[in-house]
C-alpha positions as CSV (number, residue, x, y, z in Angstrom):
1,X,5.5,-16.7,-0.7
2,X,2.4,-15.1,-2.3
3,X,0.5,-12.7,-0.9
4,X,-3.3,-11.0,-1.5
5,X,-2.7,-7.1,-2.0
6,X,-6.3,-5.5,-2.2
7,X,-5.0,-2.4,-4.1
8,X,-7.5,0.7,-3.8
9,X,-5.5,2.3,-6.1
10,X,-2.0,2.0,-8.4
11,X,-0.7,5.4,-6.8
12,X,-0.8,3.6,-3.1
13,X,-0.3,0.3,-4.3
14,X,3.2,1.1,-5.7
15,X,5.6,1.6,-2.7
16,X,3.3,-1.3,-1.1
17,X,4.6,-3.7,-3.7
18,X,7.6,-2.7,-2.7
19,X,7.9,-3.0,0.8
20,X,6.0,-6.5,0.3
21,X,8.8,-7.6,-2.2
22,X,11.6,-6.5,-0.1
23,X,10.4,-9.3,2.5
24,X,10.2,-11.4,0.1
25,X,6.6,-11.5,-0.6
26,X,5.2,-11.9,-4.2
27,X,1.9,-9.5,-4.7
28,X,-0.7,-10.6,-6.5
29,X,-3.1,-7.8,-6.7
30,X,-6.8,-7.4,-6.2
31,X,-9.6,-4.9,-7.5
32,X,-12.1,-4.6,-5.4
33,X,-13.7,-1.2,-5.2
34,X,-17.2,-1.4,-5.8
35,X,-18.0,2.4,-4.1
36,X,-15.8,4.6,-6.2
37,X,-18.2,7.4,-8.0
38,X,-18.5,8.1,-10.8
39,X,-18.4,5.0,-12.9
40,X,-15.6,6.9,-14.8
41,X,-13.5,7.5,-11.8
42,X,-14.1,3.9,-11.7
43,X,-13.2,3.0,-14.6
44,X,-9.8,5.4,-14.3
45,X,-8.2,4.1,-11.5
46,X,-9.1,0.3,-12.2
47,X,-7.3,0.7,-15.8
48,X,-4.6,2.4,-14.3
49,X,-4.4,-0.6,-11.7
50,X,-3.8,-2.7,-14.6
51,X,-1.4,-1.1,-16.6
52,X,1.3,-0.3,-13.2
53,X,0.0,-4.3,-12.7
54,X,1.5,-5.1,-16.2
55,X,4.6,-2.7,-16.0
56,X,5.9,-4.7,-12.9
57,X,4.5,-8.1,-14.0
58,X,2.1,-8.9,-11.5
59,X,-0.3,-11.0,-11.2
60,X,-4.0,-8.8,-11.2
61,X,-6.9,-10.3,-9.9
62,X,-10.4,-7.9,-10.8
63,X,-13.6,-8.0,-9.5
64,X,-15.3,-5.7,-11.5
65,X,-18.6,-4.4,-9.4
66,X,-20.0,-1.0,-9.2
67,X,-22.9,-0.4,-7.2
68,X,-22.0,3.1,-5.3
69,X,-25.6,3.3,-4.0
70,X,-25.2,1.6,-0.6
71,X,-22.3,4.6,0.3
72,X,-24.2,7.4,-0.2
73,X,-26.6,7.5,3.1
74,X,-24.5,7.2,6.2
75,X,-22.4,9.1,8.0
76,X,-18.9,9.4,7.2
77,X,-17.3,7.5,9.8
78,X,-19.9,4.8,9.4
79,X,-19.5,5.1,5.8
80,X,-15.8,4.6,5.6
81,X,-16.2,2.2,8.3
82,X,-18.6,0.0,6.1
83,X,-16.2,0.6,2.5
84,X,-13.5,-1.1,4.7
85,X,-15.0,-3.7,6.1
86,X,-16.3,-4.5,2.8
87,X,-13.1,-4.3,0.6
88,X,-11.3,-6.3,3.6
89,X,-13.9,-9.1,3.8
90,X,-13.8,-10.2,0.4
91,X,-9.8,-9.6,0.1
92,X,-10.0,-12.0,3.1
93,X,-12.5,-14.5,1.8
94,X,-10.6,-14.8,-1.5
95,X,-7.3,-15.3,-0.3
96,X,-8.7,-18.4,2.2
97,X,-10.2,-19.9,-1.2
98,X,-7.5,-19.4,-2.7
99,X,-4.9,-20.8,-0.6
100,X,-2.9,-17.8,0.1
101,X,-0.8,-17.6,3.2
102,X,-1.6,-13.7,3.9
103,X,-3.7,-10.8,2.7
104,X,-3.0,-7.5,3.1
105,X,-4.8,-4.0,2.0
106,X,-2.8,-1.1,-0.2
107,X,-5.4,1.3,2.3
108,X,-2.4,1.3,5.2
109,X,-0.7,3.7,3.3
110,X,-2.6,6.5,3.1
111,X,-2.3,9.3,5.4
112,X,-5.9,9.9,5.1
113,X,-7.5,6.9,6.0
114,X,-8.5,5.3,9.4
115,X,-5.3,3.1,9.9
116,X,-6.1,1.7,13.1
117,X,-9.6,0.6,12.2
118,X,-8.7,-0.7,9.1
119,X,-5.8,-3.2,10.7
120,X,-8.4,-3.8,13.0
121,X,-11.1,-4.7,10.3
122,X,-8.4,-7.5,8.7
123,X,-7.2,-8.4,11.7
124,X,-11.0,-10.1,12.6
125,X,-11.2,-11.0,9.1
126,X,-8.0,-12.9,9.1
127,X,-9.5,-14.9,12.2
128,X,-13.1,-15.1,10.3
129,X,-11.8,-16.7,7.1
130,X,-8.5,-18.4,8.8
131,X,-6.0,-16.5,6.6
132,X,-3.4,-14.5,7.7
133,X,-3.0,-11.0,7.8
134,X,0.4,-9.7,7.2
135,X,0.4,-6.0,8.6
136,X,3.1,-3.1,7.9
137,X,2.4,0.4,8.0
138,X,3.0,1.8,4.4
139,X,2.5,5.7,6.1
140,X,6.4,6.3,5.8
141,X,6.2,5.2,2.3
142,X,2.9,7.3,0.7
143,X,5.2,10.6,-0.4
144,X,7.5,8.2,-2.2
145,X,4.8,6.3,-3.7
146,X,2.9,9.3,-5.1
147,X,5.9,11.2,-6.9
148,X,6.4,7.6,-8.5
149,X,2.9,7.3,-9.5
150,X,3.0,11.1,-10.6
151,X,7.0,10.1,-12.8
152,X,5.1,7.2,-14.4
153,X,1.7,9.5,-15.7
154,X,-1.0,7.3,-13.7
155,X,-4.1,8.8,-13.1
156,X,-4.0,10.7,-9.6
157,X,-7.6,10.9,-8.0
158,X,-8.1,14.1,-6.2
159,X,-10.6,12.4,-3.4
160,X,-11.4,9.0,-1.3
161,X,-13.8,7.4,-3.9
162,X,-17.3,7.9,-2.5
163,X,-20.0,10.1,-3.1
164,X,-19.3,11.8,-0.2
165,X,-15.6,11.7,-0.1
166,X,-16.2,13.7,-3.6
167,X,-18.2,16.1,-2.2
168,X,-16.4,16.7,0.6
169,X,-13.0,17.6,-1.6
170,X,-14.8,19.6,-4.2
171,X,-17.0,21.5,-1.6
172,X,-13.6,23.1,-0.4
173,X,-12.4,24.4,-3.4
């Protein structure tokens, strides 16, 4: 059965394809990131989404928008809060026009990001665009999935993807 992955990256996106093939789910990925800053950062991690896309064979869907200016105001929580919902909706949206059975987001992997309000955030979109939302937490998996990424060469950001999440990491060193 195939499956929507919105990937935010191909260093979470690996061990997610994983754990979605081992139930016998068959990824087809999705770009959508329009937030990450600078366009080159961009530009970095959606190439590298397709070459780990065309190593494994899969299926890549892109929508290639970049318009960062709408993340740069708010504050963080409300920032992030906004990127998910965002991402999630039109993950959701496209995999109801497109007939998949379930969507899911490459986000639940990370560590770093809000996990409950992102399952929340696809849990009402599942019920606004009347697609399923298949849920696992992909936490266990995120060490496993960046040593793969870093054993394959991909490009390993160093922060979230916003304005601000790039500040906030660079401002520390």
């Amino acid at each position: 059965m195939k499956i929507l992955l919105h990937c935010c990256c191909a260093p979470c996106s690996i061990s997610s394809v994983s754990c979605l093939r081992s139930k016998e789910l068959l990824p087809v990925l999705f770009w959508y990131n329009p937030y990450i800053y600078p366009y080159d950062e961009y530009v970095q991690r959606r190439n590298c989404l397709k070459e780990f896309a065309s190593n494994e064979k899969l299926d890549i869907s892109i929508k290639d928008e970049h318009d960062y200016s709408a993340f740069n105001s708010l504050e963080k929580e409300k920032q992030c809060e906004k990127c998910y919902t965002l991402r999630i909706e039109k993950t959701a949206s496209k995999a109801a026009l497109e007939e998949f059975t379930y969507f899911t987001t490459s986000l639940l992997i990370s560590p770093y990001q809000n996990h409950e309000k992102i399952r929340q955030i696809c849990e009402e979109a599942a019920v606004k665009y009347s697609v399923g939302f298949f849920y696992m937490d992909f936490r266990p998996y995120f060490k496993e999935s960046q040593t793969a990424a870093r054993n394959k060469g991909f490009y390993m950001q160093k922060y979230c993807g916003c304005v601000v999440s790039r500040k906030e990491r660079f401002s520390k060193l």
